[in-house]
DSSP file (Angstrom, degrees, kcal/mol; ACC not computed):
  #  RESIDUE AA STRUCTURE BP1 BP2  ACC     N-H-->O    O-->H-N    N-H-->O    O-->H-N    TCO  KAPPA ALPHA  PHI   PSI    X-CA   Y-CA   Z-CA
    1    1 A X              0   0    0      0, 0.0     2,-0.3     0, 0.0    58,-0.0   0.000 360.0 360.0 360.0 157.5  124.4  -54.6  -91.5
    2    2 A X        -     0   0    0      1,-0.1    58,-1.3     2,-0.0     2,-0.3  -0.683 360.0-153.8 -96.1 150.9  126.2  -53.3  -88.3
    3    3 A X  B     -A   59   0A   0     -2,-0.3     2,-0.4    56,-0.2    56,-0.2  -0.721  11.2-169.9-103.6 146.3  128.8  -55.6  -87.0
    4    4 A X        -     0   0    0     54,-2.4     2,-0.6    -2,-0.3    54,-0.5  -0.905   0.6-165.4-136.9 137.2  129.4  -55.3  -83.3
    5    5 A X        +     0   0    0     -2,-0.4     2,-0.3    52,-0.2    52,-0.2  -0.927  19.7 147.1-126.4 158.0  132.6  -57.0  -81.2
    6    6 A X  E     -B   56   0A   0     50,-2.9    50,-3.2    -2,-0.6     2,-0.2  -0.977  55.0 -57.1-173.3 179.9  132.9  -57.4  -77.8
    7    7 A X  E     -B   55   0A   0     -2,-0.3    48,-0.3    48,-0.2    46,-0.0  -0.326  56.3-129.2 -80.5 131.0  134.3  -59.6  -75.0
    8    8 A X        -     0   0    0     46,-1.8    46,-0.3    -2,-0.2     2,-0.3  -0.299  27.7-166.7 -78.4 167.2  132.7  -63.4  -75.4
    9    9 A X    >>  -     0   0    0     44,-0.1     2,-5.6    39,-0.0     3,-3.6  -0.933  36.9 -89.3-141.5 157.7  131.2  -64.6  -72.1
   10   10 A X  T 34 S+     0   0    0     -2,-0.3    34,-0.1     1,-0.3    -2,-0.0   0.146 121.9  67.5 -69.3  53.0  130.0  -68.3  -71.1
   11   11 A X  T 34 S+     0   0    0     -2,-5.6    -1,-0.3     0, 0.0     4,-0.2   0.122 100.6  52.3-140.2   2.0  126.5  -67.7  -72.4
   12   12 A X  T X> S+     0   0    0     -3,-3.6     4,-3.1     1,-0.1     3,-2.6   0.715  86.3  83.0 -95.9 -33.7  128.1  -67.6  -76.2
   13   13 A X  T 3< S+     0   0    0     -4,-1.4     4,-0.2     1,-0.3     5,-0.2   0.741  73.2  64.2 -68.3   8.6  129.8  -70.4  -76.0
   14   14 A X  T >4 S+     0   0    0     -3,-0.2     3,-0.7     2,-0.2    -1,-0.3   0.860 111.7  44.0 -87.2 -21.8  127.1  -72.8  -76.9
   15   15 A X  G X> S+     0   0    0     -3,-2.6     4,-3.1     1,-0.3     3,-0.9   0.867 104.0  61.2 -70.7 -39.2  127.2  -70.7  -80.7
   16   16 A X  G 3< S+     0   0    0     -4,-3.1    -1,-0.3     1,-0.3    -2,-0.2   0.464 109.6  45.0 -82.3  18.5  131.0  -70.7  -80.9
   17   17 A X  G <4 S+     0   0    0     -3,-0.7    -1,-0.3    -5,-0.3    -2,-0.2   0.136 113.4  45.0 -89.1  -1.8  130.5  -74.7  -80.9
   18   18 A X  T X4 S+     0   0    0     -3,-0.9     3,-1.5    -5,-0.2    -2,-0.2   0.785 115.7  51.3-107.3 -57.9  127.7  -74.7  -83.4
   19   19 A X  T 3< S+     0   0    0     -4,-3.1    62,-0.3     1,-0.2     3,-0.2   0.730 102.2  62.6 -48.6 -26.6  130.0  -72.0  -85.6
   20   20 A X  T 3  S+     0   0    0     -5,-0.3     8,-3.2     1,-0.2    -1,-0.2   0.412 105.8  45.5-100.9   8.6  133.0  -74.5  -85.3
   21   21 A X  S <  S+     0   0    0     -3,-1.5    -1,-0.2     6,-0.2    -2,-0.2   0.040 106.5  58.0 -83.9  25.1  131.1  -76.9  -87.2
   22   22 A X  S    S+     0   0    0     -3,-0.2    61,-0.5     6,-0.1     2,-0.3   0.270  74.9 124.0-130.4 -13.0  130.1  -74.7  -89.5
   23   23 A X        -     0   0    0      1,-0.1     4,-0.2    59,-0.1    59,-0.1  -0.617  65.4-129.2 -86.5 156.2  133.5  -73.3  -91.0
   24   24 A X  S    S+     0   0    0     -2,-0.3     3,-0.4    57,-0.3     2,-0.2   0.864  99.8  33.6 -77.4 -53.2  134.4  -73.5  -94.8
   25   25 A X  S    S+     0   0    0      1,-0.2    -3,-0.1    -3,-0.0    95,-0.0  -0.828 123.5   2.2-118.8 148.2  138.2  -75.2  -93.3
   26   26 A X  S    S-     0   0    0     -2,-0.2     2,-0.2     1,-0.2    -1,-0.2   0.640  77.5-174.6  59.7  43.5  138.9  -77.4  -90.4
   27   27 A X        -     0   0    0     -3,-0.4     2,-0.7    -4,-0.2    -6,-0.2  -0.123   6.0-163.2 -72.7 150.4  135.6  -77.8  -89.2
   28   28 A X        -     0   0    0     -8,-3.2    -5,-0.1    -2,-0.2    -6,-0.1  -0.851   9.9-133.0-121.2 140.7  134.8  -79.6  -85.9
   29   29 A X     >  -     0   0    0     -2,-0.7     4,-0.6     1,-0.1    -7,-0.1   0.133  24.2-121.2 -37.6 175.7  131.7  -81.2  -84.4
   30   30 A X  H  > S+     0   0    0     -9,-0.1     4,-2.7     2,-0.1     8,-0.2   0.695 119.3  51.9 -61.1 -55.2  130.5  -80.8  -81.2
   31   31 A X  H  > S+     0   0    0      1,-0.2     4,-1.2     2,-0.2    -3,-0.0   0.742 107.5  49.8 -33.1 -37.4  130.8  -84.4  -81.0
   32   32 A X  H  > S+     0   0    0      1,-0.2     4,-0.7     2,-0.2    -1,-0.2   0.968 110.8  58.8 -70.3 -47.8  134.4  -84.4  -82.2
   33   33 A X  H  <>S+     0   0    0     -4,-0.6     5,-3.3     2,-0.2    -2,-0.2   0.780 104.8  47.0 -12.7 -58.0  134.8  -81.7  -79.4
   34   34 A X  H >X5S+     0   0    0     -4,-2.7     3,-1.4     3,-0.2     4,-1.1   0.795  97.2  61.7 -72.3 -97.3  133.8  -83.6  -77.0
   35   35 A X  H 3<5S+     0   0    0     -4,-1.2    -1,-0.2     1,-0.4    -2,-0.2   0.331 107.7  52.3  25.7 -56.3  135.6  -86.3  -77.6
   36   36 A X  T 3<5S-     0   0    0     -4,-0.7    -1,-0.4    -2,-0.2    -2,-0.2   0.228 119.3-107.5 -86.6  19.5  138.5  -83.8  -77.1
   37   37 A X  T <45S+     0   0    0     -3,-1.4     2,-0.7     1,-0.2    -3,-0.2   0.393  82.4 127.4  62.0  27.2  137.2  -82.7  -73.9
   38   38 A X     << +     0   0    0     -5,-3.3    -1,-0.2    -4,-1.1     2,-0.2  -0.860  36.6 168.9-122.0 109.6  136.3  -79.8  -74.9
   39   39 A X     >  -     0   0    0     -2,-0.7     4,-1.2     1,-0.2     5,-0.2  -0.535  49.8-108.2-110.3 176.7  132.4  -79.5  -73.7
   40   40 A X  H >>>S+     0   0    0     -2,-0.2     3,-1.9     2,-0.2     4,-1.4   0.879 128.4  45.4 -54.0 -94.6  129.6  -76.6  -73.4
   41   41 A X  H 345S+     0   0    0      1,-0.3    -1,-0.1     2,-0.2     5,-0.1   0.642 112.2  50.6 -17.8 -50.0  130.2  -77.0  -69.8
   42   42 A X  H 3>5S+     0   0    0      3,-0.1     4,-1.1     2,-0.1    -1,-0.3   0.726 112.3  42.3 -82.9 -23.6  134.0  -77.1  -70.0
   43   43 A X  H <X5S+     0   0    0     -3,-1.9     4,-0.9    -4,-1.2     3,-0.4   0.983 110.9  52.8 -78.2 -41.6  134.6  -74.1  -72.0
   44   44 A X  H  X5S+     0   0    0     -4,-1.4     4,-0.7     1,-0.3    -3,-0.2   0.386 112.0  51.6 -55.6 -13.8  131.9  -71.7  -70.2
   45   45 A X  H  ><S+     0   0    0     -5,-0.5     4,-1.0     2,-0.1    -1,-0.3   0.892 107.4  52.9 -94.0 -57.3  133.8  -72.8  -67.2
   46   46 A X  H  X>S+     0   0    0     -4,-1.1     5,-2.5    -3,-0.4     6,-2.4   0.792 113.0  41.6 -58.6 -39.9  137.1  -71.8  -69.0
   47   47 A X  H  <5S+     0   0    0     -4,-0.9    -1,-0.3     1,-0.3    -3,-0.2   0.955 110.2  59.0 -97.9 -28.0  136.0  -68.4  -69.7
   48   48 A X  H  <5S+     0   0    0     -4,-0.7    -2,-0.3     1,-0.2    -1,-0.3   0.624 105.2  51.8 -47.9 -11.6  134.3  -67.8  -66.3
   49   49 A X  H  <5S-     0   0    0     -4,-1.0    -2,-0.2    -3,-0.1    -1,-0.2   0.841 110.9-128.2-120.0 -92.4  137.1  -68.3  -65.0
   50   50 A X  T  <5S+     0   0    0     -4,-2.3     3,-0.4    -5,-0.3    -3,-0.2   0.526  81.3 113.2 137.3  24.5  139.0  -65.8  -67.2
   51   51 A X  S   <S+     0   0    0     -5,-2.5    20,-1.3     1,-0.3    21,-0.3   0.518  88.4  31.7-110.1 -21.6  141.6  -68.9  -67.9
   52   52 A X  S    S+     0   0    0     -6,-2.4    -1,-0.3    18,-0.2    18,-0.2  -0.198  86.1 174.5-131.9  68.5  140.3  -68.7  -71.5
   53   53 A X        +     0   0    0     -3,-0.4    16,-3.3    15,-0.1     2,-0.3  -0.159  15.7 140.7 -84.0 163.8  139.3  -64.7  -72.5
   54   54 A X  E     - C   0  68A   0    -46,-0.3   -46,-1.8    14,-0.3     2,-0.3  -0.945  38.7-113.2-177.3-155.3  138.3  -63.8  -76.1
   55   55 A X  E     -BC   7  67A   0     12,-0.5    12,-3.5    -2,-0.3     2,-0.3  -0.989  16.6-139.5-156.7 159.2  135.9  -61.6  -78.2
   56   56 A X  E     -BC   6  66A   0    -50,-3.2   -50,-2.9    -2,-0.3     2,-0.3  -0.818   9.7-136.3-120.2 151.3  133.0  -62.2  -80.6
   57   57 A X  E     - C   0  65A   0      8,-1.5     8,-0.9    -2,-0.3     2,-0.3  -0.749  29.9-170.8-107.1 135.0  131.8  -60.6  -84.1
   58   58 A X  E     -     0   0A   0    -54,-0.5   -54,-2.4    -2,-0.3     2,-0.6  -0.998  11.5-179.0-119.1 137.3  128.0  -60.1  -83.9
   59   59 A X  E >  S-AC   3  62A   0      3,-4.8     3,-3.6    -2,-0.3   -56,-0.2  -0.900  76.0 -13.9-122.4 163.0  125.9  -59.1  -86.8
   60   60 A X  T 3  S-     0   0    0    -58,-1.3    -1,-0.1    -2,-0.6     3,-0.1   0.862 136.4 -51.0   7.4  42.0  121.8  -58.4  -86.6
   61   61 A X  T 3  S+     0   0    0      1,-0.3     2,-0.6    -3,-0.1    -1,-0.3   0.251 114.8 113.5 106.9 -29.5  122.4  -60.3  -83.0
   62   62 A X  E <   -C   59   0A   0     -3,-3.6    -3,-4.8    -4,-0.1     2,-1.0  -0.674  66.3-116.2-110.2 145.5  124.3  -63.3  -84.1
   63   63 A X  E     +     0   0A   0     -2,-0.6    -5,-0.2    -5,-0.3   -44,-0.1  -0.578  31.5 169.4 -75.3  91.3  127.3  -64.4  -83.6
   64   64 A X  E     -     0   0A   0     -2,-1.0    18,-2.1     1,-0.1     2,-0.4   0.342  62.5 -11.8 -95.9   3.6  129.5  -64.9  -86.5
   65   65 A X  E     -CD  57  81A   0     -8,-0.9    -8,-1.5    16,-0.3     2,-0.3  -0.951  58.0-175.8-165.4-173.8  133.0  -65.5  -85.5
   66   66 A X  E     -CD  56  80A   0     14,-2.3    14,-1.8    -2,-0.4     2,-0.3  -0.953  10.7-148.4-177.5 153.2  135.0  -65.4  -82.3
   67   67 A X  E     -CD  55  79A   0    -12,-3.5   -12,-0.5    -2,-0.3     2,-0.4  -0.776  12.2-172.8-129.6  94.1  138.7  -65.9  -80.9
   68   68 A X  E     -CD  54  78A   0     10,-0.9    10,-1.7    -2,-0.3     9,-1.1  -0.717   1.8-166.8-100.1 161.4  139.7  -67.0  -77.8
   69   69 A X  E     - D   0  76A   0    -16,-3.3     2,-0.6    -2,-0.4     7,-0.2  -0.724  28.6-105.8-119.5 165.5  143.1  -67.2  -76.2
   70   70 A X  E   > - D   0  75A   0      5,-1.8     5,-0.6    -2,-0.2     4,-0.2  -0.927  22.0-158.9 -91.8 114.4  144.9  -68.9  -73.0
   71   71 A X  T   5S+     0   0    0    -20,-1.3    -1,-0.1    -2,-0.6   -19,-0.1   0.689  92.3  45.8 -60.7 -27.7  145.4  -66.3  -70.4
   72   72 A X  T   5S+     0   0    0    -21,-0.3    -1,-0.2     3,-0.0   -20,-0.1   0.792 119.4  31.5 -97.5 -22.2  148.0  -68.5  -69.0
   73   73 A X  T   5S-     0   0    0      2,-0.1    -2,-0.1    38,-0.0     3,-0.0   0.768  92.5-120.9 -94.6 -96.2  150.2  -69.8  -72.0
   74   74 A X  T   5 +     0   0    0     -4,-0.2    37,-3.4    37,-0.1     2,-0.5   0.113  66.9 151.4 145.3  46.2  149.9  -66.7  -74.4
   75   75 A X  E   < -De  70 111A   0     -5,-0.6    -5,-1.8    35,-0.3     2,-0.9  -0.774  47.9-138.2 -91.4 120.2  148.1  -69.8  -77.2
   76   76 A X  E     -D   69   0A   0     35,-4.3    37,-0.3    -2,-0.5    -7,-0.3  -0.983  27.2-172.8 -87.9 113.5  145.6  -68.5  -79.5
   77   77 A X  E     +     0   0A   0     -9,-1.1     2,-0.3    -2,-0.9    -8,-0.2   0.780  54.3   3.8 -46.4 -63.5  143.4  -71.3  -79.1
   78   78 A X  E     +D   68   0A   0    -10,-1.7   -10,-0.9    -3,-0.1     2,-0.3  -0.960  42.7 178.8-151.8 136.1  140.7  -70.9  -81.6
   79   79 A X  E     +D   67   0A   0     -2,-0.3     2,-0.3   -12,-0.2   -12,-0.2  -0.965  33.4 158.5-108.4 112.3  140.0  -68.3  -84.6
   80   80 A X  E     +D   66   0A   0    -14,-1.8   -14,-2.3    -2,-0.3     2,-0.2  -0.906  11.4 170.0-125.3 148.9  136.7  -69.7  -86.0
   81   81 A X  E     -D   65   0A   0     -2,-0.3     2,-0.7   -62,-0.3   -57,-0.3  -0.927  41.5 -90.0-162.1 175.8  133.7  -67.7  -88.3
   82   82 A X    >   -     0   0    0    -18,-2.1     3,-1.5    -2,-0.2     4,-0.5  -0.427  38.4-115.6 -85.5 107.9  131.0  -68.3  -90.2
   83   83 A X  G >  S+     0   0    0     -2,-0.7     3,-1.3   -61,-0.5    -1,-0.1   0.346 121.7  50.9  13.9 -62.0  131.6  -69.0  -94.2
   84   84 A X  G 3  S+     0   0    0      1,-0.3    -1,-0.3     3,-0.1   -20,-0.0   0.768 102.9  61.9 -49.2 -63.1  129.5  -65.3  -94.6
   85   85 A X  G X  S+     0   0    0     -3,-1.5     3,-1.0   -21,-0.3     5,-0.5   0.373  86.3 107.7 -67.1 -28.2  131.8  -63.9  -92.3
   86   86 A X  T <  S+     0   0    0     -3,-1.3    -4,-0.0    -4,-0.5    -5,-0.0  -0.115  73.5  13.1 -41.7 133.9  134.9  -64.5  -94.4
   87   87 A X  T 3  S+     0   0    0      1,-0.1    -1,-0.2     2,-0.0    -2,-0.1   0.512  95.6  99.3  93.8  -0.3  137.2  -62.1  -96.4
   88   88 A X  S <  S-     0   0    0     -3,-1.0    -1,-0.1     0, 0.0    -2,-0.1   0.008 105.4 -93.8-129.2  53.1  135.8  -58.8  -94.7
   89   89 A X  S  > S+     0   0    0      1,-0.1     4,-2.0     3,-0.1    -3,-0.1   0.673  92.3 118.2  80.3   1.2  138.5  -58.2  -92.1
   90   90 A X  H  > S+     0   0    0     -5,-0.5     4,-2.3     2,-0.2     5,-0.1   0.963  77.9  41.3 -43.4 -69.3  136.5  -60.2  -89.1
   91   91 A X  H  > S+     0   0    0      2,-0.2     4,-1.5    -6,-0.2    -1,-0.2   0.735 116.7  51.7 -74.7 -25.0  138.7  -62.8  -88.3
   92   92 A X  H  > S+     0   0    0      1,-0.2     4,-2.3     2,-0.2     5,-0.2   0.921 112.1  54.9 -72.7 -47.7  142.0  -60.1  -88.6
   93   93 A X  H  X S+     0   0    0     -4,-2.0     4,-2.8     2,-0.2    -2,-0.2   0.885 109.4  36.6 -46.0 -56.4  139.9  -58.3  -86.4
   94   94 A X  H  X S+     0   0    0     -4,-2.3     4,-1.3     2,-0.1    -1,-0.2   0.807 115.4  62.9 -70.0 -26.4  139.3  -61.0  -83.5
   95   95 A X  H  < S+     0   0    0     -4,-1.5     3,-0.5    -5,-0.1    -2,-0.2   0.994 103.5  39.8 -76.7 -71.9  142.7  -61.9  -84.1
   96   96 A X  H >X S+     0   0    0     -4,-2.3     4,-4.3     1,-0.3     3,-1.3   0.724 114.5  55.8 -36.9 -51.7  144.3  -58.6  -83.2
   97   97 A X  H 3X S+     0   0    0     -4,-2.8     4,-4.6     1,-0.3    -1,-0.3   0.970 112.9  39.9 -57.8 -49.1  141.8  -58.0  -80.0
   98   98 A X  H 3< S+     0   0    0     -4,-1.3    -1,-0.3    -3,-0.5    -2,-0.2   0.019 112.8  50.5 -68.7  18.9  142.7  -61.1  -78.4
   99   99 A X  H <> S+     0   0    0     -3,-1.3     4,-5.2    -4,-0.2     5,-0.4   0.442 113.7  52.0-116.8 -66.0  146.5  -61.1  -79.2
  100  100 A X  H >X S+     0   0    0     -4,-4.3     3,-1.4     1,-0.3     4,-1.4   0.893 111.4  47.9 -30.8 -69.6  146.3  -57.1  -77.5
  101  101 A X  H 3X S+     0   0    0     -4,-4.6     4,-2.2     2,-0.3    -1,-0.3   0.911 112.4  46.4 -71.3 -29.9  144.5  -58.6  -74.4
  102  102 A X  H 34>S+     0   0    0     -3,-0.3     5,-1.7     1,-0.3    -1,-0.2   0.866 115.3  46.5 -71.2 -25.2  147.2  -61.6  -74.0
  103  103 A X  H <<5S+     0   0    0     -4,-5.2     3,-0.4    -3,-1.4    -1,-0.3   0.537 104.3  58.8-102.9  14.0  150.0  -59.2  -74.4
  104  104 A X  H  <5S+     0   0    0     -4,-1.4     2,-0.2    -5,-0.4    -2,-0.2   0.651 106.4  58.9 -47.6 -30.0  148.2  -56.5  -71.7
  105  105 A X  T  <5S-     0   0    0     -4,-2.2    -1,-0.2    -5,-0.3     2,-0.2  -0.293 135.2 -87.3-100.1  58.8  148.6  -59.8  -69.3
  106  106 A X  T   5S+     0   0    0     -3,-0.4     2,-0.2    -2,-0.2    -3,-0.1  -0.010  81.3 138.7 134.9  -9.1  152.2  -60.0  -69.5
  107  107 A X      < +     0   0    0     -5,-1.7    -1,-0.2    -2,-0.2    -2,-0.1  -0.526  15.4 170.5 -84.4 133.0  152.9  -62.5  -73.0
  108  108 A X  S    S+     0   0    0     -2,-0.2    41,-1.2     1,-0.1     2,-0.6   0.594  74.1  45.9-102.0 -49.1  155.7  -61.3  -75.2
  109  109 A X  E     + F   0 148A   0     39,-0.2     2,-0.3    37,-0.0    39,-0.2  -0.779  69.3 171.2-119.3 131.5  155.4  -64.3  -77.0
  110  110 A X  E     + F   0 147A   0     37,-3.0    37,-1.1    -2,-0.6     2,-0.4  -0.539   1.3 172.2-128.3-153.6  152.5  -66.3  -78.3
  111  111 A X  E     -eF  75 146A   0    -37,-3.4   -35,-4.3    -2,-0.3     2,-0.4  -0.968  10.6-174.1-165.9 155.7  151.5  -69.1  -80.4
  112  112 A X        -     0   0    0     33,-2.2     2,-0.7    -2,-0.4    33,-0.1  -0.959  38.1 -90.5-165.5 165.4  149.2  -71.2  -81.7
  113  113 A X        +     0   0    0     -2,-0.4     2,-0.4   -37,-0.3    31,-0.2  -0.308  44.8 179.4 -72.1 104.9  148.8  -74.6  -83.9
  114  114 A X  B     -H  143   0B   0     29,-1.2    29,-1.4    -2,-0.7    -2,-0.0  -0.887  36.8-104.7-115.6 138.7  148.3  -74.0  -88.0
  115  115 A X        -     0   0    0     -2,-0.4     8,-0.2     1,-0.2    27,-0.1  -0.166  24.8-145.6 -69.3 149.6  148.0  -76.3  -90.9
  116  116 A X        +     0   0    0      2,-0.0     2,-0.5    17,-0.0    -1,-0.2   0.287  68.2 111.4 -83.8   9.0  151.4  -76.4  -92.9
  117  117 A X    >   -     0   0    0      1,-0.2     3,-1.5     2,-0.1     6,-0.3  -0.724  64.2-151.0-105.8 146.6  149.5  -76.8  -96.1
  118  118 A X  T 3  S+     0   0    0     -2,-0.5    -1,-0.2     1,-0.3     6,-0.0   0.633  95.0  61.3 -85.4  -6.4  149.8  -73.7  -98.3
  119  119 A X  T 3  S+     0   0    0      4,-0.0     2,-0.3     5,-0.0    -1,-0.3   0.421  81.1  90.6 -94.5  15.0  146.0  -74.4  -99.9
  120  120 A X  S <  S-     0   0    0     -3,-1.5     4,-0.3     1,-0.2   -95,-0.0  -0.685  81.5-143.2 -89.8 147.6  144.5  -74.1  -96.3
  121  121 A X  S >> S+     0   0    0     -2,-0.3     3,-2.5     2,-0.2     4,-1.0   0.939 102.0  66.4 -88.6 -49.4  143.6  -69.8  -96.2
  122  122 A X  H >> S+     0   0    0      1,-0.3     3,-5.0     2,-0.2     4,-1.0   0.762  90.0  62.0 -51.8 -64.7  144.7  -70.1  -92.4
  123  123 A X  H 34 S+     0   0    0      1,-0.3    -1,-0.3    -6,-0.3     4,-0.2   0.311 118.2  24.4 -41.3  -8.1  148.4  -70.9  -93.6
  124  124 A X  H <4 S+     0   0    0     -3,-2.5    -1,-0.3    -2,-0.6    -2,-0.2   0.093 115.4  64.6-114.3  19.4  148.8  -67.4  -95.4
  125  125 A X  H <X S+     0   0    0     -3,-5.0     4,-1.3    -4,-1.0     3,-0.2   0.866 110.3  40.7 -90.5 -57.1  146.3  -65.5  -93.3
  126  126 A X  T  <>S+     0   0    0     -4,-1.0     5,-0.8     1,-0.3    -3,-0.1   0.765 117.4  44.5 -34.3 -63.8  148.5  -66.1  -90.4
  127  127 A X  T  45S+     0   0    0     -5,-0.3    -1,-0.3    -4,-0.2     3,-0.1   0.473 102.2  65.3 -77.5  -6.6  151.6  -65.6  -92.0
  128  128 A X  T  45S+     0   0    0      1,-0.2    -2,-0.2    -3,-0.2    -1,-0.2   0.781 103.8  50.0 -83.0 -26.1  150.5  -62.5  -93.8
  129  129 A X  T  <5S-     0   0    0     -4,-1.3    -1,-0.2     1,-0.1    -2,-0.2   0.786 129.4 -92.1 -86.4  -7.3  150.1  -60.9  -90.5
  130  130 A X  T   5 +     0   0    0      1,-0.2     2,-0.3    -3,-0.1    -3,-0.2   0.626  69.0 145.7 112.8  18.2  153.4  -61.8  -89.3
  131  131 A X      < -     0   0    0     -5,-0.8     2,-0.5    16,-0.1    16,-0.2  -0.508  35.4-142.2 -87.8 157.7  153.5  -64.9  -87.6
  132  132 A X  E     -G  146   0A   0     14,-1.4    14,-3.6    -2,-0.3     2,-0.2  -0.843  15.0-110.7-128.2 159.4  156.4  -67.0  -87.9
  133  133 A X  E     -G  145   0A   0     -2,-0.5    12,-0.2    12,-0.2    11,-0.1  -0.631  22.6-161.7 -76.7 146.8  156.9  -71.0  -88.2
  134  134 A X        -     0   0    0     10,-0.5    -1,-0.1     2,-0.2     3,-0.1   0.806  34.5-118.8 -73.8 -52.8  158.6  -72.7  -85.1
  135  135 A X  S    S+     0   0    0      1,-0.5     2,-0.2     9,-0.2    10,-0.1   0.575  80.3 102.1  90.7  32.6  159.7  -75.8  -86.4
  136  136 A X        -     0   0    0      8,-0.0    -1,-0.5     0, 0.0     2,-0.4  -0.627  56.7-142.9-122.5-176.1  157.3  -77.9  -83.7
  137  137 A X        -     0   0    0      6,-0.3     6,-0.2    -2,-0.2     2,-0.2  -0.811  15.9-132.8-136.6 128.5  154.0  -79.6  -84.0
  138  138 A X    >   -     0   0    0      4,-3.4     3,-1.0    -2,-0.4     6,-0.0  -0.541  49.3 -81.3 -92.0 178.4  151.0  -79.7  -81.1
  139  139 A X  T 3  S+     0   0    0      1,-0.3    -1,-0.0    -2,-0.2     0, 0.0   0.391 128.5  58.5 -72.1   2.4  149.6  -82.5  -80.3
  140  140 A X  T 3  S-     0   0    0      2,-0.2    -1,-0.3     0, 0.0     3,-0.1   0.644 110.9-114.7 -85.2 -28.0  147.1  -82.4  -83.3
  141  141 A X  S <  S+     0   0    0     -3,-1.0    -2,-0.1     1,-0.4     2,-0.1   0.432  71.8 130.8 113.4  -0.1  149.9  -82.4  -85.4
  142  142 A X        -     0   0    0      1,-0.1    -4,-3.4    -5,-0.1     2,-0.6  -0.421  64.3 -88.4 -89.2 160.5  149.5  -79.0  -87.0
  143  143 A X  B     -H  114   0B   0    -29,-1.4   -29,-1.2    -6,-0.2    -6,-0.3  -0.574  35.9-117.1 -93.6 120.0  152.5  -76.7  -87.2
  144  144 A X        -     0   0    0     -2,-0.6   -10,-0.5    -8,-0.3     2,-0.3   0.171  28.1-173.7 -14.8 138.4  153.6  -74.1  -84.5
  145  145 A X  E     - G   0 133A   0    -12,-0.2   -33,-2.2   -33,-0.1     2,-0.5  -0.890   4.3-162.3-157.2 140.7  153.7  -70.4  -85.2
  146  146 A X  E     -FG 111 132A   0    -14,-3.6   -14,-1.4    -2,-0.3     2,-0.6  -0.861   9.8-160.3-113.8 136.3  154.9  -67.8  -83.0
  147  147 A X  E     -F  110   0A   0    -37,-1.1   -37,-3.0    -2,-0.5     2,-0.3  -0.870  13.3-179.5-119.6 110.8  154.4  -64.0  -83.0
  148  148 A X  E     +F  109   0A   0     -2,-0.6     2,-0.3   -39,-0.2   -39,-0.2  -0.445  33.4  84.5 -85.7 156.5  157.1  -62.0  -81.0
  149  149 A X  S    S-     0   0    0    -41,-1.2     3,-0.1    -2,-0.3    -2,-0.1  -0.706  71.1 -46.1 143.8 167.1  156.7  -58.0  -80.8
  150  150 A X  S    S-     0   0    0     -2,-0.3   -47,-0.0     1,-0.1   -42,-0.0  -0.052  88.8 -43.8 -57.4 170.2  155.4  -55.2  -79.5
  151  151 A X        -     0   0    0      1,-0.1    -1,-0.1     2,-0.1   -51,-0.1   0.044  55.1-147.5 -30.1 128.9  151.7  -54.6  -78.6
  152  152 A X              0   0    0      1,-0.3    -1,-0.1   -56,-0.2   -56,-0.1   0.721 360.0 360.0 -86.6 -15.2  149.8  -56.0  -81.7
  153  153 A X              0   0    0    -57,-0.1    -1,-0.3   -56,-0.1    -2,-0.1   0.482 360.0 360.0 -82.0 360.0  147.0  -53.5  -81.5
């Protein structure tokens, strides 16, 4: 099946919340979502906006993973996909585009929050690409990782 990616828009986001309860590791509700303030309504605002840009994987029409970033921090926010979606270069993929677009707007450095435990796949997915530990915590509690460098694309 053809895969297609392109730039997500606030008419997606109500799938990338249905998809981020739906991954193999660290899935989250909507409900839990909310909770964290993070709504239909508040993200689709986020990315109209342009405050939160990112990209989507589509396959036969649906949306099977997506990445977005903070235009204003240089934060990878969220890499999520669908179980299916795993293990054929997707997520490496989403990662890449959205790291490219954060350093086109000026970030040299970025970051985002990753579990420290080495049987979680994000904790060597991350680092296999070159991301490095900080030696902080976010406010979930998961550990910093920073990637300095040139253009990542």
């Amino acid at each position: 099946m053809t895969l297609a990616y392109r730039a997500a828009t606030p008419d997606d986001i109500a799938a990338c919340i249905e998809i981020r309860g739906r991954t193999r590791e660290n899935a989250v509700s909507a409900e839990r979502l909310a909770q964290l303030g993070i709504t239909e309504a508040s993200w689709s605002t986020q990315v109209r906006a342009d405050a939160l840009p990112g990209f989507v994987a589509e396959q036969a029409g649906r949306i099977v993973g997506y990445c977005f970033g903070d235009a204003g921090t240089g934060e990878i926010v969220v890499l999520a996909l669908l179980p299916s979606a795993e293990g054929r270069g997707i997520g490496r993929a989403l990662l890449t585009m959205t790291m490219a677009l954060l350093h086109d707007r000026g970030h040299r450095r970025l970051f985002l929050g990753c579990s420290d435990d080495p049987a979680h796949r994000s904790h060597g997915f991350y680092r296999h690409l070159g991301w490095r530990p900080t030696g902080q915590r976010d406010g979930l509690g998961d550990e910093m990782l920073e990637w300095v460098g040139a253009d990542p694309a």
